[in-house]
LOBALO-51532 format. One record per residue (C-alpha): x, y, z; residue in one letter; residue number from 1. Coordinates in pm, whole numbers, plus 32768, in hexadecimal, padded with zeros to 4 digits. Each point is the difference from the previous one (the first is absolute). Example, Ala and Ser with C-alpha at 12.3 -4.5 7.8 and 13.67 -1.06 7.14 Angstrom:
REM LOBALO-51532
     px     py     pz   rest    nr
   84CE   7E3E   830C      a     1
   8089   8158   7FBE      s     2
//
This chain:
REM LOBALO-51532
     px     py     pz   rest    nr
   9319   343B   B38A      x     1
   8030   7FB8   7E9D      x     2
   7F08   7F06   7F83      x     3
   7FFC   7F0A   7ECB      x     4
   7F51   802C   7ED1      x     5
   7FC0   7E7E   7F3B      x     6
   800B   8052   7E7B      x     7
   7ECF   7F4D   7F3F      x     8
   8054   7EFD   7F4C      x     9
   7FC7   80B7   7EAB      x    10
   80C4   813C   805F      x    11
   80FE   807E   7F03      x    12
   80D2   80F7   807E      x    13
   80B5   80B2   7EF7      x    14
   810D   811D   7FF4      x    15
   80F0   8082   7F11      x    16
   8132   80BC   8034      x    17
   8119   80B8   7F6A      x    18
   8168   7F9B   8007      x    19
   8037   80AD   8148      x    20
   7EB8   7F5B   8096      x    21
   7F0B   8107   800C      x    22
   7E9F   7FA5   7F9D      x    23
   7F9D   805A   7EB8      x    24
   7EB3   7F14   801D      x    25
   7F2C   7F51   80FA      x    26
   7ED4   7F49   7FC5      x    27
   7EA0   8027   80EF      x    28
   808A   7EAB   80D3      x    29
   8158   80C4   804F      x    30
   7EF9   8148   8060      x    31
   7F16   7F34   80B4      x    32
   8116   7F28   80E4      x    33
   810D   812D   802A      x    34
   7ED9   80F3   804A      x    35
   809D   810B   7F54      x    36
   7F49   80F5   7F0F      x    37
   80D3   7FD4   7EA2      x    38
   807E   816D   7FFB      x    39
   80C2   7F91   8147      x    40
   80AB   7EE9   7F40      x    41
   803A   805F   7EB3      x    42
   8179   808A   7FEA      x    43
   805B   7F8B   8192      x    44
   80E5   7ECA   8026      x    45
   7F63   7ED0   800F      x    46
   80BD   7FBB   8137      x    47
   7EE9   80E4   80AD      x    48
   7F42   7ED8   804E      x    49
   80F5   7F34   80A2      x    50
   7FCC   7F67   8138      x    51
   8146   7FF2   8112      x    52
   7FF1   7E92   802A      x    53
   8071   7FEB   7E87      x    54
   819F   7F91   7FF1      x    55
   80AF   810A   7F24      x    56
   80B6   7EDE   7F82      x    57
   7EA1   7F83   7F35      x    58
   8017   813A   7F52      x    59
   8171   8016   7FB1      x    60
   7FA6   7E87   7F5C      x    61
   7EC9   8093   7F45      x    62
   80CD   810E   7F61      x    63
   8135   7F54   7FAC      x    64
   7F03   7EED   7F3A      x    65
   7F2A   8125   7F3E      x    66
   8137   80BF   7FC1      x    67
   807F   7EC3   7F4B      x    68
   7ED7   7FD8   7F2B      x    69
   7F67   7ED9   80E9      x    70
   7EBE   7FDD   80AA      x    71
   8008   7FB9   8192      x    72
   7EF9   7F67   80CA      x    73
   7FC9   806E   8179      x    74
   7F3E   8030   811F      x    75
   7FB7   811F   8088      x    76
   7F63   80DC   812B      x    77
   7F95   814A   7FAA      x    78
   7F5B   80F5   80B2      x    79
   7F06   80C0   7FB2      x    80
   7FA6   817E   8061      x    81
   7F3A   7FB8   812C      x    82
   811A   7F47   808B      x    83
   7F6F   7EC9   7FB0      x    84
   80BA   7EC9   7F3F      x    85
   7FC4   7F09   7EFB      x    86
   80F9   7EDF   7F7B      x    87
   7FF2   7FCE   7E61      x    88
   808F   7EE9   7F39      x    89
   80E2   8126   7F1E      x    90
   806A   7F9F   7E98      x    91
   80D1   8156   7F7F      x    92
   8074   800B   7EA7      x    93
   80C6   80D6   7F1A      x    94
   7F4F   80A0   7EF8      x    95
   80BC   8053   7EBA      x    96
   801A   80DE   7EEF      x    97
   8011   7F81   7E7D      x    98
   8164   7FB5   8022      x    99
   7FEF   7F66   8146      x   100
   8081   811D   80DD      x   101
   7F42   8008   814B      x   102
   7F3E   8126   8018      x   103
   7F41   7F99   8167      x   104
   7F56   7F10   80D1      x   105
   7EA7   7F40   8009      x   106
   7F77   7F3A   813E      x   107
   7EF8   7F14   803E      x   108
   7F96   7FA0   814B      x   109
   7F17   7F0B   8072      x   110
   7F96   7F49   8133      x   111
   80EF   7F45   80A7      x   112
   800E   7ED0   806B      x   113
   7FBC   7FE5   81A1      x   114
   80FE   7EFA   802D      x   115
   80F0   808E   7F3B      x   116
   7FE5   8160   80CE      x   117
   8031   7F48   8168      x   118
   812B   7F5E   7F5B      x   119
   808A   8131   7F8A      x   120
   7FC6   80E5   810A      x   121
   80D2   7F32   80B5      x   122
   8103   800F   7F0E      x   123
   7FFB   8182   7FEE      x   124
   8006   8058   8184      x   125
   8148   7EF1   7FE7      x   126
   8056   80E3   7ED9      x   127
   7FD1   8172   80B8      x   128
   80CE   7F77   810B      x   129
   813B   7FAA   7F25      x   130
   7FD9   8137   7F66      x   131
   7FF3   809B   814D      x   132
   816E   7F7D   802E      x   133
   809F   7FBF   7E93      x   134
   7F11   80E2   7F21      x   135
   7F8F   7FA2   7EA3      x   136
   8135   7F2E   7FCE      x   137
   7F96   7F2F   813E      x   138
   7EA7   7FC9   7F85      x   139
   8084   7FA6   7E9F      x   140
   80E3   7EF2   807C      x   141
   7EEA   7F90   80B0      x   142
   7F16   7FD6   7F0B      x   143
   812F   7F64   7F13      x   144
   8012   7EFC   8126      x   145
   7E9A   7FA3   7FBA      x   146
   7FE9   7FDF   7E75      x   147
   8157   7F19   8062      x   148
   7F5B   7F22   8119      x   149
   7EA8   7FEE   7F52      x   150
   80D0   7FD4   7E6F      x   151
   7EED   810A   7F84      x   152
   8009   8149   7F7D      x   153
   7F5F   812C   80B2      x   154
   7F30   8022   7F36      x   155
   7F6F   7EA1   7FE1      x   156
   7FFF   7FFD   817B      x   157
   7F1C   80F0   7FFB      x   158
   7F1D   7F6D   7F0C      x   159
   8007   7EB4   808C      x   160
   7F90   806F   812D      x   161
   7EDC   80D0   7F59      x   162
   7FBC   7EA8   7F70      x   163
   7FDE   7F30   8113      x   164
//
């Protein structure tokens, strides 16, 4: 049975990937949580820590942002090697090249707020089960319905309730 893991409150987990999302770089946090060795990481898709419970809409949303030159904010459950899981607080960026072509991807994850993952584990299992029946499109319109109903962006959804 897969078991929890709580991040400390000063853990930075950090990653960087190419344009295709392999890792390129992951910082001692990413090592110690994932409980990988860093030759099993560097050059696999970053995807190799994600956990099933994750919506493939979330990611769709993450890359259409980054792809666009924006920064997203999002929760999400990883798991780790052992079969274990952890939730982060994810802010994924673009990084650019001197004339502002995007040449990969930089993440910072941090603890996330325990409120804010009941809430939005919720939201996800509603998620994976329109996606079960409509696909990404499904979980899109759903998450469109929310930003409408709440009159907030995604992404400051997501940070308010890392706020609060």
């Amino acid at each position: 049975m897969e078991q929890e893991l709580i991040l400390k409150p000063d853990t930075l987990i950090t990653s960087k990937t190419d344009l295709k999302g392999k890792i390129t770089y992951c910082n001692r946090d990413f090592l110690d949580y994932a409980r990988y060795q860093e030759s099993e990481l560097i050059g696999k898709p970053h995807n190799i820590i994600r956990h099933p419970d994750m919506p493939k809409t979330v990611f769709k949303l993450l890359w259409d942002y980054i792809q666009n030159k924006k920064e997203i904010f999002a929760f999400v459950k990883n798991r780790n090697k052992e079969g274990n899981f952890y939730w982060v607080f994810a802010n994924v960026t673009p990084s650019f090249d001197a004339e502002h072509n995007i040449i990969g991807y930089y993440s910072v994850r941090r603890k996330p707020n325990r409120a804010a993952v009941e809430a939005i584990s919720g939201i996800y299992a509603q998620m994976l089960a329109v996606e079960k029946t409509s696909g990404i499109p499904g979980g899109i319109k759903m998450l469109e319905e929310l930003c409408e109903k709440t009159k907030k962006s995604y992404n400051q959804i997501v940070f308010d309730m890392q706020k609060h």
